[in-house]
N, CA, C and O atoms as CSV, one atom per row, in Angstrom:
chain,resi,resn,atom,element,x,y,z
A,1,UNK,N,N,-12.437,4.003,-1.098
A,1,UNK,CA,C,-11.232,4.351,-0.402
A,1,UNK,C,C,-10.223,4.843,-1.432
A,1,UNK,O,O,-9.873,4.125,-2.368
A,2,UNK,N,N,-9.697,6.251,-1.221
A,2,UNK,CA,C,-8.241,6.621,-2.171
A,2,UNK,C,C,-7.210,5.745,-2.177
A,2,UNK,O,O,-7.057,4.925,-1.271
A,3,UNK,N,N,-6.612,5.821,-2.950
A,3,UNK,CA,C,-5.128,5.475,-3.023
A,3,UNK,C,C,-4.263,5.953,-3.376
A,3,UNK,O,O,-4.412,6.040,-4.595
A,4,UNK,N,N,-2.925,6.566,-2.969
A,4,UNK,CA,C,-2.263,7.602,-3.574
A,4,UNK,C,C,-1.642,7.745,-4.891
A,4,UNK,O,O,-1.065,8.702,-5.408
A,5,UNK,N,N,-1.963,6.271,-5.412
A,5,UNK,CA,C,-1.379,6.479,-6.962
A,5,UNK,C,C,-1.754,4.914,-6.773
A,5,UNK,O,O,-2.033,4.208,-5.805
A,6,UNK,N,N,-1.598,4.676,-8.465
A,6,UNK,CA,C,-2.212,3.013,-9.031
A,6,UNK,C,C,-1.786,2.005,-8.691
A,6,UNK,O,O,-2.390,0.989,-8.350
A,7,UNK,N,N,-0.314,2.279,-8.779
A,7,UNK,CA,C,0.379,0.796,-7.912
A,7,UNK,C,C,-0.036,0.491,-7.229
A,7,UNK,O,O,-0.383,-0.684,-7.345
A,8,UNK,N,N,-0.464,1.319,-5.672
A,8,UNK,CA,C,-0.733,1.280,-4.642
A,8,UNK,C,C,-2.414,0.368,-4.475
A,8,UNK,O,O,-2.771,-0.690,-3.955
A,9,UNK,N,N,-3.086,1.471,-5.231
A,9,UNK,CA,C,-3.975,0.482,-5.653
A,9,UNK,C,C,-4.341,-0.606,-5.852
A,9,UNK,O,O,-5.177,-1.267,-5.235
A,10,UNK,N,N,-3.397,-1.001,-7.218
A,10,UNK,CA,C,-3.851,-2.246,-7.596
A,10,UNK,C,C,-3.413,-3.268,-6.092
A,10,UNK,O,O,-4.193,-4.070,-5.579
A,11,UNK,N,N,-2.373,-3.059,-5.729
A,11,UNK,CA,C,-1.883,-3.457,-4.737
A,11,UNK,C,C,-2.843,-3.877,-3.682
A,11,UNK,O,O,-2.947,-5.053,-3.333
A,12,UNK,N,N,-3.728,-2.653,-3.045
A,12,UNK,CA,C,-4.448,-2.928,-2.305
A,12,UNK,C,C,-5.966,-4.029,-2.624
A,12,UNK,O,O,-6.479,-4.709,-1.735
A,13,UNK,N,N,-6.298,-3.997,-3.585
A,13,UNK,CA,C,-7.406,-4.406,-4.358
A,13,UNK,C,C,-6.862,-5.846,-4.635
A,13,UNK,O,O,-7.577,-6.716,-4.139
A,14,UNK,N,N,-5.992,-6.207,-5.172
A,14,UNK,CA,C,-5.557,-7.389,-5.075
A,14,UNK,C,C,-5.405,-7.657,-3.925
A,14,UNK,O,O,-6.505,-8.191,-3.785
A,15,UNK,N,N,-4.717,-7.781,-2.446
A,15,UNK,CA,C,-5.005,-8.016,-1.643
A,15,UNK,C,C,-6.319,-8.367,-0.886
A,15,UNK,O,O,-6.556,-9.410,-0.276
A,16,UNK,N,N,-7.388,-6.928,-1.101
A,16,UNK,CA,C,-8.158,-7.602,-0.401
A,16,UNK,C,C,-9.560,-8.959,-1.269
A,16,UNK,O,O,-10.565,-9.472,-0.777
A,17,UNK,N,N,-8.843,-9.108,-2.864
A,17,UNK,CA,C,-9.370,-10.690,-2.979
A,17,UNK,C,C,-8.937,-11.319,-2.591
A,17,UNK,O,O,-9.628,-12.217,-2.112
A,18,UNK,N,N,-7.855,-11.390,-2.486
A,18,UNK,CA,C,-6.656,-12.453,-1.848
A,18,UNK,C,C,-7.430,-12.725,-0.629
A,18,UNK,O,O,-7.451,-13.888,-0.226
A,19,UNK,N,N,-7.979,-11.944,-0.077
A,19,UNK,CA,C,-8.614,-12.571,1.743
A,19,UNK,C,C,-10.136,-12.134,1.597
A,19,UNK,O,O,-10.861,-11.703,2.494
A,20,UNK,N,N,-10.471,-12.355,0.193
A,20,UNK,CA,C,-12.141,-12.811,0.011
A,20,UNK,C,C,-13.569,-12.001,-0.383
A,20,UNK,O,O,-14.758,-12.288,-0.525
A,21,UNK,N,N,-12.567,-10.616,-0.486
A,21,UNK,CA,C,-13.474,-9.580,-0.559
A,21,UNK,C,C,-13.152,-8.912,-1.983
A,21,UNK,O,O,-12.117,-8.356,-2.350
A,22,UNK,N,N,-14.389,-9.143,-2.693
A,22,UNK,CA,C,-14.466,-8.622,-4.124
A,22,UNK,C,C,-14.380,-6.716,-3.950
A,22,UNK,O,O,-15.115,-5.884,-3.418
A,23,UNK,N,N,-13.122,-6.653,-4.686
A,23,UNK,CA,C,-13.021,-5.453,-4.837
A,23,UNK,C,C,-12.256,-4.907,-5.956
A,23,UNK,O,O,-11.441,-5.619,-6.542
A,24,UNK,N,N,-12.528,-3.310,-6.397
A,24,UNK,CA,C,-11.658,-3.300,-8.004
A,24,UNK,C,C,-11.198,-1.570,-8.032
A,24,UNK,O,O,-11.588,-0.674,-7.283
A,25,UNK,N,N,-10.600,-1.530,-8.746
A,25,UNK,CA,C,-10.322,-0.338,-9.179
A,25,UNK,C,C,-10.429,0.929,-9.981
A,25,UNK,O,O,-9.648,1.128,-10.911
A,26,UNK,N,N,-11.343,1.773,-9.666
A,26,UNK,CA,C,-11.603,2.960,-10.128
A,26,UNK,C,C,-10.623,4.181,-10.202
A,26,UNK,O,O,-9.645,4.450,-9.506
A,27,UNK,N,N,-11.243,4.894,-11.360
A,27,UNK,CA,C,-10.826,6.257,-11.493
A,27,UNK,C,C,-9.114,6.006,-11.747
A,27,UNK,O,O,-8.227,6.764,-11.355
A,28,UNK,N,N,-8.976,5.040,-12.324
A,28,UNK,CA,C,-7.254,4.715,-12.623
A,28,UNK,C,C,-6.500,5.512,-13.452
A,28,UNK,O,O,-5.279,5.659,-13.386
A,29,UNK,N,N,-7.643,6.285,-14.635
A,29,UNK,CA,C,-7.168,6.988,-15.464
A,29,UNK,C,C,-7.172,8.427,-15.703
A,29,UNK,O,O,-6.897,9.174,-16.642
A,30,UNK,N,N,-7.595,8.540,-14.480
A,30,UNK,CA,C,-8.007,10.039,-14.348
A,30,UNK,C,C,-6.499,10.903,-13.935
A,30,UNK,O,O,-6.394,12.124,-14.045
A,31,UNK,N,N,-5.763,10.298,-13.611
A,31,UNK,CA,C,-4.553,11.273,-13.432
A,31,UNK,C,C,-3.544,12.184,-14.875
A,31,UNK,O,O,-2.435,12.707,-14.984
A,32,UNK,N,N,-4.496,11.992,-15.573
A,32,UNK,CA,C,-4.260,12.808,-17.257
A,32,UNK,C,C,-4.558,13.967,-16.950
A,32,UNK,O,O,-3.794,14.913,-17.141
A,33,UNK,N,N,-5.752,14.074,-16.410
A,33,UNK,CA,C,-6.647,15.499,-16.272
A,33,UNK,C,C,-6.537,16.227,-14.962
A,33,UNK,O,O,-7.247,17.209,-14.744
A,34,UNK,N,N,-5.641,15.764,-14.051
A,34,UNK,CA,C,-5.213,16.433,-12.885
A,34,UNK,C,C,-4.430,17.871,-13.065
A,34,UNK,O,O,-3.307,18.154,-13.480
A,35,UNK,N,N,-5.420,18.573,-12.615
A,35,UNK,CA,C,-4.980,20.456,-13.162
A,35,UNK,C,C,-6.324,20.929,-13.941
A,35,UNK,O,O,-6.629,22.120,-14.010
A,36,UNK,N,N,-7.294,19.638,-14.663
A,36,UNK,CA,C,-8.611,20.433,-14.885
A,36,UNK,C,C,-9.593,20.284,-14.080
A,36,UNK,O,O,-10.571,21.003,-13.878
A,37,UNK,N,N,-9.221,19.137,-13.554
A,37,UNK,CA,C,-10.274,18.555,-12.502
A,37,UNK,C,C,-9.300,19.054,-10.676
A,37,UNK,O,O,-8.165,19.503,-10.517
A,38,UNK,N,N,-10.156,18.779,-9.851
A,38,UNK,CA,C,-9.022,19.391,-8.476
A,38,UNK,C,C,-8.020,17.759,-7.803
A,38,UNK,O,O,-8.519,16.773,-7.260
A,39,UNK,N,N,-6.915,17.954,-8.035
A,39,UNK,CA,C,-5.647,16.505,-7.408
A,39,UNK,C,C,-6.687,15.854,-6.994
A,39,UNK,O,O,-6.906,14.782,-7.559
A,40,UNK,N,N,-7.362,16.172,-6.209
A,40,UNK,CA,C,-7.795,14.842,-4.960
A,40,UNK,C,C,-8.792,14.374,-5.389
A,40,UNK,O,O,-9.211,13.380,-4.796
A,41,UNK,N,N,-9.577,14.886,-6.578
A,41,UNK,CA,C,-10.598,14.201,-7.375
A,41,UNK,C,C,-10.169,13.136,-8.200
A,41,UNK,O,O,-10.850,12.179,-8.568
A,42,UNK,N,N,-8.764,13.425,-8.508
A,42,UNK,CA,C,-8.491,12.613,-9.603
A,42,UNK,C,C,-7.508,11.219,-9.093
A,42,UNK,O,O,-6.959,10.541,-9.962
A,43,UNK,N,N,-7.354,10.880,-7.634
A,43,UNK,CA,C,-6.868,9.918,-7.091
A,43,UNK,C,C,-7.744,8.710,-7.514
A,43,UNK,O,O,-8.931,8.813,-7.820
A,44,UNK,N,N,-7.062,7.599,-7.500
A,44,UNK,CA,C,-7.497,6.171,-7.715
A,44,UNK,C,C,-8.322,6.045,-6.742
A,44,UNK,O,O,-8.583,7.017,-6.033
A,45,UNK,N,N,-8.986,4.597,-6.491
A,45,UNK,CA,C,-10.500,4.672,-5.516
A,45,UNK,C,C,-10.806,2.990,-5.511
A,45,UNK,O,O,-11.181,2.494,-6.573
A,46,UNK,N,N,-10.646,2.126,-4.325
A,46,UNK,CA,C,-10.752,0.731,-4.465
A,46,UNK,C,C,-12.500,0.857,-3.776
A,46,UNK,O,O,-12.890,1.242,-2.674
A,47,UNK,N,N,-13.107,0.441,-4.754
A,47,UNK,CA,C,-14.327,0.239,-4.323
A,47,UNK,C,C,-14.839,-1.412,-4.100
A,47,UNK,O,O,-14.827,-2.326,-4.924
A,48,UNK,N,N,-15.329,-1.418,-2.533
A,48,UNK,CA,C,-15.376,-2.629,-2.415
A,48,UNK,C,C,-17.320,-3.148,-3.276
A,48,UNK,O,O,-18.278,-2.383,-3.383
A,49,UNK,N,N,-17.262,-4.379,-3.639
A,49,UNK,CA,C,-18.233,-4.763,-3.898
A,49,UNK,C,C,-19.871,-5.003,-3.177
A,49,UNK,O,O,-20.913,-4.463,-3.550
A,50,UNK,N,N,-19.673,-6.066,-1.956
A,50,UNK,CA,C,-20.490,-5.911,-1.829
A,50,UNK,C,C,-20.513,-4.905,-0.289
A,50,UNK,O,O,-19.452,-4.866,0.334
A,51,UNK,N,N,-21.635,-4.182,0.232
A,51,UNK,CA,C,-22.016,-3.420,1.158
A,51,UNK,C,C,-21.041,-4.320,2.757
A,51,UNK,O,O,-20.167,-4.007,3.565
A,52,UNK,N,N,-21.878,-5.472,2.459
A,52,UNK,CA,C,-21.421,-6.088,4.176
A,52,UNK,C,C,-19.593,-6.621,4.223
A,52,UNK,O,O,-19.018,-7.363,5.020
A,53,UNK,N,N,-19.087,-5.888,3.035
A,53,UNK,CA,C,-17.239,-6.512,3.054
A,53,UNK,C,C,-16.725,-4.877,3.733
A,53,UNK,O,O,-15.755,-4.973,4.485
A,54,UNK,N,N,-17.100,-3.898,3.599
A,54,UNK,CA,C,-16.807,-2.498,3.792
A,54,UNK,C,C,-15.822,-2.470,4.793
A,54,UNK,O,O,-14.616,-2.236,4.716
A,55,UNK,N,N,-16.646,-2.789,5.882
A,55,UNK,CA,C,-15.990,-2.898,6.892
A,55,UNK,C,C,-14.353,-3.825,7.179
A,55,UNK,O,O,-13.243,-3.503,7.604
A,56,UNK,N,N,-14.875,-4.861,6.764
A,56,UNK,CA,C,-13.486,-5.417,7.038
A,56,UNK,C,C,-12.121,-5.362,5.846
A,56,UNK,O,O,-10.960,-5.751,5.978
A,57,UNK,N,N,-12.855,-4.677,4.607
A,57,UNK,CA,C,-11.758,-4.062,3.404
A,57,UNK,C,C,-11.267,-2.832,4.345
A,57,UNK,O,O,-10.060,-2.797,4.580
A,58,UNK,N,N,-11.951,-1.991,4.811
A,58,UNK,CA,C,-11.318,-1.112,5.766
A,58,UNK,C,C,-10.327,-1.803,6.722
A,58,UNK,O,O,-9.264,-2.185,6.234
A,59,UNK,N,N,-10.551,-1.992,7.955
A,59,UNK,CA,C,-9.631,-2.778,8.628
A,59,UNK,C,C,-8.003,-3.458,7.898
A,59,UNK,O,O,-6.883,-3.001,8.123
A,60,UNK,N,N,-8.324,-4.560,7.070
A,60,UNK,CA,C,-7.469,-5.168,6.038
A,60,UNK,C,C,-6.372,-3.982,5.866
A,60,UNK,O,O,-5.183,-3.877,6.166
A,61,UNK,N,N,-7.300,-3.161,5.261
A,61,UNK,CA,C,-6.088,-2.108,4.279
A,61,UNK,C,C,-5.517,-1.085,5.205
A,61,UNK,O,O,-4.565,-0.374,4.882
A,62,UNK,N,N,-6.260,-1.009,6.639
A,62,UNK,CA,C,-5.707,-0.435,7.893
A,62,UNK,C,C,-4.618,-1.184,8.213
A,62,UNK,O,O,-3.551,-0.637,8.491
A,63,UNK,N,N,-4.743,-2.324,8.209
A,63,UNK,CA,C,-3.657,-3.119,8.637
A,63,UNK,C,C,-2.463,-2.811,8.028
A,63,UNK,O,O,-1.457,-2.218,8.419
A,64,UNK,N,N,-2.913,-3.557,6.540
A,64,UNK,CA,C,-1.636,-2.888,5.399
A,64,UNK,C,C,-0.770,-1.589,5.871
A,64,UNK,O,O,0.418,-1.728,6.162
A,65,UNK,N,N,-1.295,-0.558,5.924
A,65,UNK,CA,C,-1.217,0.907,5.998
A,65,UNK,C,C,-0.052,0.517,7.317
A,65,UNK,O,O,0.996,1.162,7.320
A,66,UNK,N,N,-0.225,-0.304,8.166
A,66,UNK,CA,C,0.564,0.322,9.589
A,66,UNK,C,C,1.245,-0.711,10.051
A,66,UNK,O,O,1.405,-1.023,11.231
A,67,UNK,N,N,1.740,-1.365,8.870
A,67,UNK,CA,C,2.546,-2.889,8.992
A,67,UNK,C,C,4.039,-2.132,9.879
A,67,UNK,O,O,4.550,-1.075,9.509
A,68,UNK,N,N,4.613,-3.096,11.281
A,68,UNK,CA,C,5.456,-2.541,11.610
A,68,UNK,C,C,6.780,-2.366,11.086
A,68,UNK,O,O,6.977,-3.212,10.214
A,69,UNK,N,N,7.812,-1.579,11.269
A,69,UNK,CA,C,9.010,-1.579,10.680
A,69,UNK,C,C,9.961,-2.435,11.546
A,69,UNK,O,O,9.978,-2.410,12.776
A,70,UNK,N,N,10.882,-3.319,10.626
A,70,UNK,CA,C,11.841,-4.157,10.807
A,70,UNK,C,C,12.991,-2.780,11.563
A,70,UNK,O,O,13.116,-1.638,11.122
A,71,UNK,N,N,13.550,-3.263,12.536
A,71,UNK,CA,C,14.932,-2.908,12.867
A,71,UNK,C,C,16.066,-3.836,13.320
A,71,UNK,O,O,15.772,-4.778,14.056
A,72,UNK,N,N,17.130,-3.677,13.004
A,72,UNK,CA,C,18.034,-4.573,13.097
A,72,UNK,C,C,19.568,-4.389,13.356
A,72,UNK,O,O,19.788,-3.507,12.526
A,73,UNK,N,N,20.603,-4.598,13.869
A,73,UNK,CA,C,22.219,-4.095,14.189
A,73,UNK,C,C,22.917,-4.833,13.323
A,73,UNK,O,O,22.785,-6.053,13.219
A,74,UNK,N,N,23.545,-4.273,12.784
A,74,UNK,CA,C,24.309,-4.956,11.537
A,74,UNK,C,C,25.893,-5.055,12.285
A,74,UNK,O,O,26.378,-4.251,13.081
A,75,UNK,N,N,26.633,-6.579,11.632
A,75,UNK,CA,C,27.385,-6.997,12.273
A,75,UNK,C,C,28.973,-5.921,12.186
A,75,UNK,O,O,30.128,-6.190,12.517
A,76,UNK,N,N,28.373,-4.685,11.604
A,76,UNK,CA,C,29.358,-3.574,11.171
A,76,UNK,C,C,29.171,-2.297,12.346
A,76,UNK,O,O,29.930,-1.329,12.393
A,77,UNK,N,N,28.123,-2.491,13.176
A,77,UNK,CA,C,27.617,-1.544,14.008
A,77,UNK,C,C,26.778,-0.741,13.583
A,77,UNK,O,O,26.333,-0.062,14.508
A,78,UNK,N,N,26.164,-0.391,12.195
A,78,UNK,CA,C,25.014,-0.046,11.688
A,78,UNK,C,C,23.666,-0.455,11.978
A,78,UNK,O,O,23.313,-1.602,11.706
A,79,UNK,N,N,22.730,0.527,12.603
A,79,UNK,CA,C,21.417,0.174,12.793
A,79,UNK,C,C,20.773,0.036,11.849
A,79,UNK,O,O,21.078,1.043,11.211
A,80,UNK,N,N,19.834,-0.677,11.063
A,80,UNK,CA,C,19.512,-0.586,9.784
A,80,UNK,C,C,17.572,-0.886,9.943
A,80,UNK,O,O,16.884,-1.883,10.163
A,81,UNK,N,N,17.344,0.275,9.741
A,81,UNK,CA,C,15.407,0.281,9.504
A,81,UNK,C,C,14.626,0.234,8.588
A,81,UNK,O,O,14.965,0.816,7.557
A,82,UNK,N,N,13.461,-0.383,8.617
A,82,UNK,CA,C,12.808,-0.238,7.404
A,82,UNK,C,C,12.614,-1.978,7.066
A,82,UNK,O,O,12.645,-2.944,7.829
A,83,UNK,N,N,12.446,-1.898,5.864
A,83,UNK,CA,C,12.197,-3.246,4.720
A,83,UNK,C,C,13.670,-3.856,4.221
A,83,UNK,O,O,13.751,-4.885,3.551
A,84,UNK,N,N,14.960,-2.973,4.698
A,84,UNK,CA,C,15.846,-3.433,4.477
A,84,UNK,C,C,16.512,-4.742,4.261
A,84,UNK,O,O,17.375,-4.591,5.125
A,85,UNK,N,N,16.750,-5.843,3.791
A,85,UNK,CA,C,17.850,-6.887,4.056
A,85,UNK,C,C,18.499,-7.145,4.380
A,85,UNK,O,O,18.716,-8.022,5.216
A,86,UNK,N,N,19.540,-6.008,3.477
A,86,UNK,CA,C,20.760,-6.321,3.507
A,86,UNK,C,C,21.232,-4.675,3.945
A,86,UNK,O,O,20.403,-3.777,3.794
A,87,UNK,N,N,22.767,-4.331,4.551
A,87,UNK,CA,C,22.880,-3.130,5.499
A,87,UNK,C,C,23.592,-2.468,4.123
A,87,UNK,O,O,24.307,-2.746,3.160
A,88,UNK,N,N,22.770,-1.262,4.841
A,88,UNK,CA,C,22.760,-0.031,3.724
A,88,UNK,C,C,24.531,0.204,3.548
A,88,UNK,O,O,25.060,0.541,2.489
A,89,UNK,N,N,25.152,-0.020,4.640
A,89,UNK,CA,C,26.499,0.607,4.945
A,89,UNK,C,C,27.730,-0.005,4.018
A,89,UNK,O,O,28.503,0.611,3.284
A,90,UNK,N,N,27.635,-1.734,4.360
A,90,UNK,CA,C,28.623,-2.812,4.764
A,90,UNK,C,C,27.906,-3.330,3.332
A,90,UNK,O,O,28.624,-3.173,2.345
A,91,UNK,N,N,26.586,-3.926,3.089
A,91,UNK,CA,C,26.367,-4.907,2.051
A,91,UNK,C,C,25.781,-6.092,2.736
A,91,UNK,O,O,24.740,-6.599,2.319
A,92,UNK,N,N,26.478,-6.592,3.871
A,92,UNK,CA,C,26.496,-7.767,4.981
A,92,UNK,C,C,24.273,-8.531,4.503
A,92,UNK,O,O,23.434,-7.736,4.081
A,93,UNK,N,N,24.133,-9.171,4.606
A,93,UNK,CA,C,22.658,-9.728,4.701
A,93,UNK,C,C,22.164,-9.372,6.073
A,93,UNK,O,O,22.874,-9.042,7.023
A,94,UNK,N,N,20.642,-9.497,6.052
A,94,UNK,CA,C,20.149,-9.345,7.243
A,94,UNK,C,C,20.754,-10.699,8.165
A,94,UNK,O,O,21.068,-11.571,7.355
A,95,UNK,N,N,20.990,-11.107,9.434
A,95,UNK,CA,C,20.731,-12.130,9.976
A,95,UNK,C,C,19.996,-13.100,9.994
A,95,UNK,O,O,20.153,-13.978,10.842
């Protein structure tokens, strides 16, 4: 599976040991040579270990991928979306 850059990666790969499924990270260093080789060759790549985890490292990182967004009314009248806390506007904390 790609990943759009390493953070993301490691990110994902750690996660899915975290819930049991041996998995690691490839092709981390290949973004040096992006322009000799073609971009999308040279993306990161969490390869899961064994054959029968595939499936549910998929799913997992589906999940990840489409976690819903927080929305919230800030006590200033600002709607505030996203991962936010605290309101972009005012400062105020989330509720």
């Amino acid at each position: 599976m790609q990943a759009p850059n390493i953070a993301i990666a490691a990110m994902w790969a750690d996660t899915l040991r975290q819930a049991g499924i041996e998995a690691s990270v490839q092709r981390q260093f290949l973004s040096s040579v992006a322009g000799e080789l073609p971009p999308d060759q040279c993306l990161p790549e969490i390869w899961v270990t064994h054959d029968e985890q595939l499936e549910p490292a998929r799913a997992l990182l589906r999940q990840l991928q489409h976690l819903p967004q927080r929305r919230w009314q800030c006590e200033c009248g600002e709607l505030v979306e996203g991962g936010f806390e605290s309101c972009w506007n005012c400062g105020r904390p989330m509720p």
